[in-house]
C-alpha positions as CSV (number, residue, x, y, z in Angstrom):
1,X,29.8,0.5,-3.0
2,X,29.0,3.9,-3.5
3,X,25.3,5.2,-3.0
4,X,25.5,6.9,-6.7
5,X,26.3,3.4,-8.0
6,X,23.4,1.6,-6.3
7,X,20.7,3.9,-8.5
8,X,19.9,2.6,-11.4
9,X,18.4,4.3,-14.4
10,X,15.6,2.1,-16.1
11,X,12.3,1.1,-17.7
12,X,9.9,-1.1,-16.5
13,X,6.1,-1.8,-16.1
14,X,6.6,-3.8,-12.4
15,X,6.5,-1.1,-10.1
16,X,2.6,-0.5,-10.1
17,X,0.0,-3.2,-10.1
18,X,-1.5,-0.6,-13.3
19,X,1.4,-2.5,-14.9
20,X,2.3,1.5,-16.7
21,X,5.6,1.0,-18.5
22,X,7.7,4.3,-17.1
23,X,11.3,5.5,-17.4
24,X,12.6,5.4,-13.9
25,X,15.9,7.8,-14.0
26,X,16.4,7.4,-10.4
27,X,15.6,3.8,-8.7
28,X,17.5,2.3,-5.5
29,X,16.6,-1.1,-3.1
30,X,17.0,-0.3,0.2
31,X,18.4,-4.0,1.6
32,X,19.6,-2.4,5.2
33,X,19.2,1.0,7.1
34,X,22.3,2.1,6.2
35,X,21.1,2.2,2.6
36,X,18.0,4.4,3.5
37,X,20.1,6.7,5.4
38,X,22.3,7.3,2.3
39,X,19.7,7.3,-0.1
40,X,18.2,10.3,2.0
41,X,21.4,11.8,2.3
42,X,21.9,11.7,-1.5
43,X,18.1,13.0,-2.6
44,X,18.5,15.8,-0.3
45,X,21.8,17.0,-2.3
46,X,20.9,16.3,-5.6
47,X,17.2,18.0,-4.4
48,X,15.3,15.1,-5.5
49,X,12.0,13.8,-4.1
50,X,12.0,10.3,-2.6
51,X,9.5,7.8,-2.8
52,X,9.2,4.5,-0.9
53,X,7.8,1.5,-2.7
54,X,6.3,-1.9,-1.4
55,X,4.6,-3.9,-3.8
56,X,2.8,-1.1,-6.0
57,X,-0.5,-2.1,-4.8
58,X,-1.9,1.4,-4.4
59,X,0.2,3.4,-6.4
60,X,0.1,5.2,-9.8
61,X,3.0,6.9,-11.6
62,X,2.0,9.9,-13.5
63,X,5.0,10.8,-15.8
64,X,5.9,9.0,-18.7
65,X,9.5,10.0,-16.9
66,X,10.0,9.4,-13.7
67,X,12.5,11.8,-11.7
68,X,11.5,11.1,-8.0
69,X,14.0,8.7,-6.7
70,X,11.9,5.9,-6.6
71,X,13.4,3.6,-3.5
72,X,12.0,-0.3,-3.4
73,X,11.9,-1.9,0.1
74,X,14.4,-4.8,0.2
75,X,14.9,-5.3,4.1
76,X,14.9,-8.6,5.4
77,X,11.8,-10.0,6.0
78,X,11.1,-11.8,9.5
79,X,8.2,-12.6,11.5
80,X,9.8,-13.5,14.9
81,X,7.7,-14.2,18.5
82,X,9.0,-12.4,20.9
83,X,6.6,-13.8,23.7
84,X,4.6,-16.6,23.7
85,X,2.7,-16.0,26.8
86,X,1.7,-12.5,25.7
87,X,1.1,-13.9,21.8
88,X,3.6,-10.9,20.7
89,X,5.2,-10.6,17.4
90,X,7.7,-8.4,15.4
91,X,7.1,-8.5,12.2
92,X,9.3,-6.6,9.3
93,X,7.7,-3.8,7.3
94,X,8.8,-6.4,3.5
95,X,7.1,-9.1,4.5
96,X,3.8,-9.4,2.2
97,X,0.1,-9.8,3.7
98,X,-0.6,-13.0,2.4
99,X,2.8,-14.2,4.5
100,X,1.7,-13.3,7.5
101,X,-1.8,-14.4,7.4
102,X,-0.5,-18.2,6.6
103,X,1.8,-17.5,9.6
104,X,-1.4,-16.8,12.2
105,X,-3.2,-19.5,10.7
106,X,-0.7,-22.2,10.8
107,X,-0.6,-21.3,14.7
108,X,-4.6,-20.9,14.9
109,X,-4.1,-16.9,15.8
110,X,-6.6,-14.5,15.1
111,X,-5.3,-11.6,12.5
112,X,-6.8,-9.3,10.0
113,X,-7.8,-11.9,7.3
114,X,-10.0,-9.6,5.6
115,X,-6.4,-8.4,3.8
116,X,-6.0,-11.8,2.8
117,X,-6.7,-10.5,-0.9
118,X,-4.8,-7.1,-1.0
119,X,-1.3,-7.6,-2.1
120,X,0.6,-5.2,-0.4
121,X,3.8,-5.3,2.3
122,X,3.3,-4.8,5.7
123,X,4.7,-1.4,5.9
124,X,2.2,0.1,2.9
125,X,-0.6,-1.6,5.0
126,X,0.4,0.0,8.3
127,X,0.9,3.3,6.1
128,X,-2.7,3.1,4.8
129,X,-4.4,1.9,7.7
130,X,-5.5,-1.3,5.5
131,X,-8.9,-2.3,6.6
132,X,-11.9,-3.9,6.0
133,X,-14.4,-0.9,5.5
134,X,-15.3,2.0,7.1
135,X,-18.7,0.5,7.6
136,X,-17.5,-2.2,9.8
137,X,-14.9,-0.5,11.5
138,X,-11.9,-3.2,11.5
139,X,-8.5,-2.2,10.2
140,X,-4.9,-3.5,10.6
141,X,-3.9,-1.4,13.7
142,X,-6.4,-3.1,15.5
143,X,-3.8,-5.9,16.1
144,X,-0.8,-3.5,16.3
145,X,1.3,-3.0,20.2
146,X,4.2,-0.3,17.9
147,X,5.3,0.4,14.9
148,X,9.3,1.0,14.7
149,X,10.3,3.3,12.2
150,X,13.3,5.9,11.1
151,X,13.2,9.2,10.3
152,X,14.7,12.0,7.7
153,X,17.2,12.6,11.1
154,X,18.3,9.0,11.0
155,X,16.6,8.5,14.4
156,X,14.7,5.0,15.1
157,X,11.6,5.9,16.8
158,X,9.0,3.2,18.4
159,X,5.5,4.4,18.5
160,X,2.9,2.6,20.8
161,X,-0.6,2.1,19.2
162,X,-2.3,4.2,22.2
163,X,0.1,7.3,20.8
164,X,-0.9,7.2,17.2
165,X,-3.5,8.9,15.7
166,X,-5.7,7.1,13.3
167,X,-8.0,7.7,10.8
168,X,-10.2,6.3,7.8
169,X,-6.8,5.0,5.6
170,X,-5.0,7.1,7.1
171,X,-2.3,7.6,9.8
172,X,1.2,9.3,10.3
173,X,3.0,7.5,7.5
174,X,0.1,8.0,5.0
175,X,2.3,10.1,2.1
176,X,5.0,10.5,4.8
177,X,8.5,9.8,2.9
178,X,10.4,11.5,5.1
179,X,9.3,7.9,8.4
180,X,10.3,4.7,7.1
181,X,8.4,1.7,8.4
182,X,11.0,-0.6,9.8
183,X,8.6,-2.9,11.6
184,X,5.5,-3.5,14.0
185,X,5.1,-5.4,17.1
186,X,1.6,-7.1,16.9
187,X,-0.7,-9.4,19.1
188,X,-2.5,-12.0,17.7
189,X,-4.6,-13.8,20.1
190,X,-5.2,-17.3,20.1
191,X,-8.5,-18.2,18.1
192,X,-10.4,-22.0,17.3
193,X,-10.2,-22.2,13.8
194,X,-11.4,-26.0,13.1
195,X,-13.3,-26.1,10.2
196,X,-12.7,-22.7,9.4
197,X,-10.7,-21.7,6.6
198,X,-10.7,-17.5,6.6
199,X,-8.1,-16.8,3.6
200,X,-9.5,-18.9,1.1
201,X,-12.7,-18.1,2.2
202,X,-11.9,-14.2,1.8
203,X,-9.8,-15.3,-1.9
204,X,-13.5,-17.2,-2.7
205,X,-15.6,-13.5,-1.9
206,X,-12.7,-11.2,-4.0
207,X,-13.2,-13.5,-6.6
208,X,-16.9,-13.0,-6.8
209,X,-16.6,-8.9,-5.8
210,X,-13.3,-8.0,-7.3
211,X,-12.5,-7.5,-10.0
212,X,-9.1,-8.7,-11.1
213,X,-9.4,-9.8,-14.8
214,X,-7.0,-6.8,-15.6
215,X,-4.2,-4.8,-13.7
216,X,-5.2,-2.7,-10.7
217,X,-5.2,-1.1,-7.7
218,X,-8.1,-2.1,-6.0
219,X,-9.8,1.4,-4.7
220,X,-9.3,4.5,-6.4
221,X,-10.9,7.3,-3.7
222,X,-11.5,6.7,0.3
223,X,-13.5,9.0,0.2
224,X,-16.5,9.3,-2.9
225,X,-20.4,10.1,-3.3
226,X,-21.7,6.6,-4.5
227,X,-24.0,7.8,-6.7
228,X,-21.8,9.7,-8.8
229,X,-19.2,6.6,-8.6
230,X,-22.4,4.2,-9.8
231,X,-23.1,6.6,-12.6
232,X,-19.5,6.0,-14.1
233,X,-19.5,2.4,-13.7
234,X,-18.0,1.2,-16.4
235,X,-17.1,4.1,-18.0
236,X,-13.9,3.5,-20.8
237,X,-11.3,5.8,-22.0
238,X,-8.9,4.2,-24.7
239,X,-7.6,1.0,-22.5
240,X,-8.8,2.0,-19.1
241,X,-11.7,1.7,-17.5
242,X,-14.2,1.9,-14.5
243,X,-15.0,-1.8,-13.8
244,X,-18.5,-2.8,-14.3
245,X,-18.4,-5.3,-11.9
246,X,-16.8,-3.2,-8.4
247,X,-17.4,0.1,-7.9
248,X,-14.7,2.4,-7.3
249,X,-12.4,0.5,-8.9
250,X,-10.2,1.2,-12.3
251,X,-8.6,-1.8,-14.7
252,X,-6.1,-1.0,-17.1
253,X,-4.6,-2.7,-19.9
254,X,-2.4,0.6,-21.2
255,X,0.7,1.1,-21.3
256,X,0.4,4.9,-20.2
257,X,-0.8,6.0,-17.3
258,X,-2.5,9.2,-18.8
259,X,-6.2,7.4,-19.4
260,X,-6.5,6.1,-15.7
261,X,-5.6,9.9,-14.8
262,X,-8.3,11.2,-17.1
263,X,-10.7,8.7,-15.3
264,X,-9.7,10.1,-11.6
265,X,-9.6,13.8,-12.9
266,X,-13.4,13.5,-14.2
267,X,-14.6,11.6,-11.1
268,X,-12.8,14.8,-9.3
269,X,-14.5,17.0,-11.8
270,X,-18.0,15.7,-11.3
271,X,-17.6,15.8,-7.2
272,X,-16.7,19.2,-7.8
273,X,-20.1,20.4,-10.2
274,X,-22.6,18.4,-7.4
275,X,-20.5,20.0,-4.5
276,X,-19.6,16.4,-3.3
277,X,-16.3,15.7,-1.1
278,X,-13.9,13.0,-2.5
279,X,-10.2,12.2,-1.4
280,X,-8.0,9.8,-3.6
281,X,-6.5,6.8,-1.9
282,X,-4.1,6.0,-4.6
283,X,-0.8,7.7,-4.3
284,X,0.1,9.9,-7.4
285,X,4.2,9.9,-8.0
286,X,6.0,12.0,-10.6
């Protein structure tokens, strides 16, 4: 099949956990490498800019159209030990958190059950530097040996943990379209969990913290002032709004995404007047 008949022009409201209804006009799964080398191949001739999607957990389309070709991760998904002794695993960059959390914990392994509530792939975790808080200083990569990964050149690179530089949700992926995660080599050490139950335990706290009554993405900004965050709790436009219960933290019920963008652009706005610093964490796509 050719690559111009594997993108698909189409609407849909499934591609961001906002649950915005958009006109994709350019939208391809990529189900092997082959596809994403072709995909690339095409966007740079038709001059198009490319996108890679996981679940939509941290991303917001802007446009009511949608002309960025807009590329779904379909790869196989496999968690596979590739030493016992060493407590090594490769695990694909599709397979979602909540997968790989009941993997560790069916084998009493230690992991990063604090992501036991964010629903998002393994690769958009890696690309994010998922973690628990900057406070307390526990993110993803701490359980991360490499990261696999191709590149616009159609080279497969691995990247040892000790080589990458890492910030605050951030790393070298963060907004990077051009490095596709492939996969990450992880050690999980052995752990006693008898009598402890960590992902419904961390389900029970986002219950009670989160709020998830309506479609989101969890945290707007990494980086905010919390006292001009507090003073818009709960602020509304039309069907969006700040929720009143977590900070930081937008629920929609609209089919556009324009109100949740008037809510980021006044929190920007008022950072701006009291001379604050804020950085978005949720990835804008056109």
């Amino acid at each position: 099949m050719k690559i111009e008949e594997k993108i698909k022009c189409f609407k849909s409201d499934s591609l961001s956990k906002y649950k915005t209804l958009h006109h994709f006009k350019n939208y391809g799964e990529i189900n092997s490498l082959n596809d994403y080398i072709l995909y690339i191949e095409w966007a740079q001739q038709n001059r198009k800019d490319i996108y890679i999607l996981g679940n939509g957990s941290n991303t917001l389309f802007k446009n009511r159209v949608i002309k960025s070709l807009i590329l779904k991760n379909n790869m196989p998904k496999e968690i596979k030990c590739i030493s016992e002794e060493n407590n090594l695993y490769e695990i694909s960059s599709n397979v979602m958190m909540n997968e790989i959390l009941n993997y560790c914990y069916k084998k009493s392994l230690d992991s990063f059950y604090y992501l036991a509530s964010v629903p998002a792939t393994l690769g958009g975790a890696l690309a994010m530097n998922a973690g628990e808080g900057m406070h307390l200083n526990k993110t993803i990569y701490d359980f991360v040996e490499s990261v696999t990964y191709i590149n616009k050149d159609n080279v497969i690179k691995e990247i040892s943990r000790k080589d990458m530089k890492i910030e605050y949700r951030k790393t070298m992926f963060t907004g990077c379209q051009e490095k596709f995660i492939i996969s990450a080599i992880f050690k999980f050490p052995n752990i006693d969990l008898s009598g402890i139950k960590p992902i419904k335990d961390r389900i029970l706290w986002s219950k009670e913290h989160q709020d998830n009554v309506s479609p989101n993405c969890g945290s707007v900004f990494k980086m905010y002032n919390s006292r001009i965050l507090k003073l818009i709790k709960g602020f509304k436009i039309g069907k969006s709004q700040y929720s009143s219960k977590t900070q930081n933290w937008i629920n929609n019920k609209s089919s556009s995404s324009i109100t949740i963008i008037l809510l980021i652009n006044i929190t920007k706005f008022l950072h701006f007047i009291f001379r604050k610093k804020c950085k978005i964490e949720v990835i804008l796509v056109k």
